[in-house]
N, C-alpha and C positions, 0 to 999 in steps of 0.2 A: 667792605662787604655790603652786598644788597639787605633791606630789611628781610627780618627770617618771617614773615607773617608773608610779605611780597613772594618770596620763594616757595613757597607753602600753596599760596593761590597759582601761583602758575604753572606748578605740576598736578595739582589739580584742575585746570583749565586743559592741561596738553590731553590727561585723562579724558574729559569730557567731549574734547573735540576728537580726541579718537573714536570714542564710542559712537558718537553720532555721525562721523565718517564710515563707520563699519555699517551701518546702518544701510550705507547706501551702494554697497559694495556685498552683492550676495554671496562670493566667495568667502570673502572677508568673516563675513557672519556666520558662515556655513561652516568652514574649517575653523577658526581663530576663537570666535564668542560663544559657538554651542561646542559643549563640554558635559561631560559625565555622561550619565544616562541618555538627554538630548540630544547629543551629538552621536554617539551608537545607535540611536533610534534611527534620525534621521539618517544617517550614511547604508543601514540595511534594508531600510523601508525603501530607498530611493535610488539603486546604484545608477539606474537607467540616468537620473539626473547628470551623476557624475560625469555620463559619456558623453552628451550631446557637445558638440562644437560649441567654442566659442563665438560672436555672430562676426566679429572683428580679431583680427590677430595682434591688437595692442590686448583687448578682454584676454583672449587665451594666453598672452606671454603675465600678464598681470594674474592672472588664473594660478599658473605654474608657480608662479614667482611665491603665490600666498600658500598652496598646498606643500610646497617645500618646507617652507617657514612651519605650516601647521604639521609637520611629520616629527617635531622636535617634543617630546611628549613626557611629562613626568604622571604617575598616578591622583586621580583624583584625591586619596585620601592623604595628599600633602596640603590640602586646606587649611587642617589642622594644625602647619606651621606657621601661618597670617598669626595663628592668636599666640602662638610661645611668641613669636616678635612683638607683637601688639603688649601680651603681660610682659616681657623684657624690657620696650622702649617705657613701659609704665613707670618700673620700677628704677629704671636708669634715671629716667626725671626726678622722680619723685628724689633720690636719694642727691642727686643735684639740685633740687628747689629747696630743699628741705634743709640741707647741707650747707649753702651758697656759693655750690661748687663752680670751676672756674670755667667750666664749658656753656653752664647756663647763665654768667654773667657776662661771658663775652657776649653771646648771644641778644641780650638786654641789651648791651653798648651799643651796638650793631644798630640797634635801633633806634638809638637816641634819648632811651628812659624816657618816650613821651608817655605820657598817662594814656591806661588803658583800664582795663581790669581792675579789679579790687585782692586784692591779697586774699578773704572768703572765697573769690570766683575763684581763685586759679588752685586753689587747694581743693576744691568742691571739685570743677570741671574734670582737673586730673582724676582724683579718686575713684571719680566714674565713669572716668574711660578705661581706669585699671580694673574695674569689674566688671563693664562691658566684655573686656577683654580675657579676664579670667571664667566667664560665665561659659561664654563661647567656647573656651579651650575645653573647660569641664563637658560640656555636652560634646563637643568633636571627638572627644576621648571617652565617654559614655553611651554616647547614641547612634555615632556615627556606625554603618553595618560598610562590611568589606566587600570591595566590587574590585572589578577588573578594571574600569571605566575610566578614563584618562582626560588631561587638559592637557593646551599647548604650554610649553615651559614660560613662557614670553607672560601671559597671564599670573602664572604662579610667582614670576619676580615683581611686576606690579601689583598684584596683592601685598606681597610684603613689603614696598615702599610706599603702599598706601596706608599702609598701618603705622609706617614708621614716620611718616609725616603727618597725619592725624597725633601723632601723638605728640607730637611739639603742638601744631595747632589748636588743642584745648585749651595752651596757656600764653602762648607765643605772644598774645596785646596784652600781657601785664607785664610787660619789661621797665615799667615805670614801678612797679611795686618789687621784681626781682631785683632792681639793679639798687634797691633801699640798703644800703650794708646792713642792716640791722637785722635779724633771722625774721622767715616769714614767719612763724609762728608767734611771734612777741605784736605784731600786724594784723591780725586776727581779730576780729570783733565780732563777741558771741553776742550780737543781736536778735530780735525779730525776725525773719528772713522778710524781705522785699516778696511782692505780690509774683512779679515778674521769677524770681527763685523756684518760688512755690508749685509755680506753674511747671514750670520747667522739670522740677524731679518727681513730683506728681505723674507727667507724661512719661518722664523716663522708665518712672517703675511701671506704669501701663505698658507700655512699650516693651519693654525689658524681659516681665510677665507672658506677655499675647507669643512675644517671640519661641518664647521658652515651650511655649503648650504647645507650640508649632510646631517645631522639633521632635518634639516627643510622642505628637500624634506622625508626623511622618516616620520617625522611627521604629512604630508601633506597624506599620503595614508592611505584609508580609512580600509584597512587591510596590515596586515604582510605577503607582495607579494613582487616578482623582482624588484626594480625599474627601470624606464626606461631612466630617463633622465640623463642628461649629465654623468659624469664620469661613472656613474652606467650601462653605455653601454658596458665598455669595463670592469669596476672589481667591483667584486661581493661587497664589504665592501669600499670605498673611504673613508668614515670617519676614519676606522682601518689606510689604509697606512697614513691617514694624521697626526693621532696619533703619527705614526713612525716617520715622517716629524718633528715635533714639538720636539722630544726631541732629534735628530739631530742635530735641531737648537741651542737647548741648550746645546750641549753637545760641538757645533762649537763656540758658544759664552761666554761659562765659560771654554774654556780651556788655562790651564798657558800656557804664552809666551814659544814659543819655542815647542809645540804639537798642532797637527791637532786637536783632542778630547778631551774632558776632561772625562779620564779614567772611574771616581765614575759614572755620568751622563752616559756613554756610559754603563756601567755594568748593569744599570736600563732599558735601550733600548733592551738589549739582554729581560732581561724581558716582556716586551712590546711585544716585537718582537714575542716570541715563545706563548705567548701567545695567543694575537689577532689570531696570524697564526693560531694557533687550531682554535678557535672560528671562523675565518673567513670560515677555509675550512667545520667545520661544517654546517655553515650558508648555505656554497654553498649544501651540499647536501640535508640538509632541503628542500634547496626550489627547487631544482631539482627531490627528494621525493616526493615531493607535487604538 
């Protein structure tokens, strides 16, 4: 078996080079990436768009080829399944790290028990991917308002295997400290926290916080318009950059001694990153559109 840190990075790569392929591909973008609101904006503001010819008949058959694909549609507010998988994958580690059950020690072999992580990181990182995860869920199920508005289903299955692969990746380079027989918790050392920690969940809960006020001021508007207050003055999506923030944090706080990042985690951010970034620039034109 390939290292699980290795696999981890290269579904998160395929991600990123998808996103930044869709980029270049206005169908692609048009049908596949704008979703909810965005995507019913754009498709009623614009039909005229829809009609014009292809300028080549490889664009029109590659046209067809992607609106078909995009006709495959579940409701927007299956969002709210990323995070039951995200708290699920949490909880399922957790009661395997915790446990030294046999799925996350094969996993550790796989790898070779090279040192990575500290036994602190991987119990810390997890935990706060479990709250990450459970925060989100909480607000998806409390803030979220009911729409018609729909995504291509293709999206809603790589949302849920991006959460389910984030969630090995918080702890996946301490297979050196998993594969210790001994329970991780007897590994443990309640020290000082390291500068580099400190930083790191300092950010998180900034991060974690901004996200949250996010939410709850767009929740607050009685329609899908600019918002006005605080951050939302100065950038079009604050909840997006704080997304970005958050797995920063995590990527500063599960990284092996001896590296700024922790590499698997940062591979996931590139994800995140080019993603939102479509979405967000879309958003901005939506409502500049409108």
């Amino acid at each position: 078996m390939d290292h699980p840190a290795t696999l981890c990075k290269a579904f998160f790569g395929v991600g990123t080079a998808v996103d930044l392929g869709g980029i270049l591909l206005p169908s692609f973008r048009e049908n596949i990436m704008n979703y909810g609101s965005r995507g019913t904006k754009e498709s009623d503001s614009k039909p005229s768009d829809l009609k014009k010819p292809s300028t080549t008949s490889n664009q029109s058959t590659l046209s067809k080829i992607i609106e078909n694909l995009a006709s495959y549609q579940v409701p927007h507010s299956w969002f709210t399944h990323y995070y039951l998988f995200s708290v699920a994958s949490s909880a399922f580690w957790g009661y395997q790290i915790f446990t030294g059950g046999r799925i996350v020690k094969v996993l550790a072999a796989s790898a070779g028990g090279r040192s990575g992580m500290t036994a602190n990181q991987v119990v810390l990182a997890w935990a706060l991917m479990g709250a990450q995860g459970g925060r989100r869920l909480y607000e998806s199920l409390t803030l979220t308002k009911m729409s018609k508005s729909k995504m291509w289903v293709g999206l809603w299955l790589i949302g849920i295997a991006y959460y389910m692969v984030m969630g090995v990746s918080v702890w996946v380079e301490g297979s050196a400290v998993i594969s210790d027989p001994r329970p991780i918790t007897s590994l443990l050392e309640f020290t000082k926290p390291s500068i580099k920690t400190a930083v790191g969940v300092l950010l998180f809960i900034f991060a974690s916080a901004l996200q949250n006020d996010s939410h709850k001021h767009l929740a607050s508007l009685k329609k899908y318009s600019l918002p006005q207050r605080g951050p939302f003055k100065q950038i079009v999506c604050p909840h997006y950059m704080a997304e970005c923030l958050i797995y920063v944090a995590l990527a500063i706080i599960s990284a092996p001694p001896g590296q700024a990042l922790n590499k698997t985690v940062l591979a996931g951010l590139g994800f995140v990153v080019t993603n939102l970034g479509v979405t967000a620039d879309s958003t901005k034109k939506w409502v500049v559109g409108g």
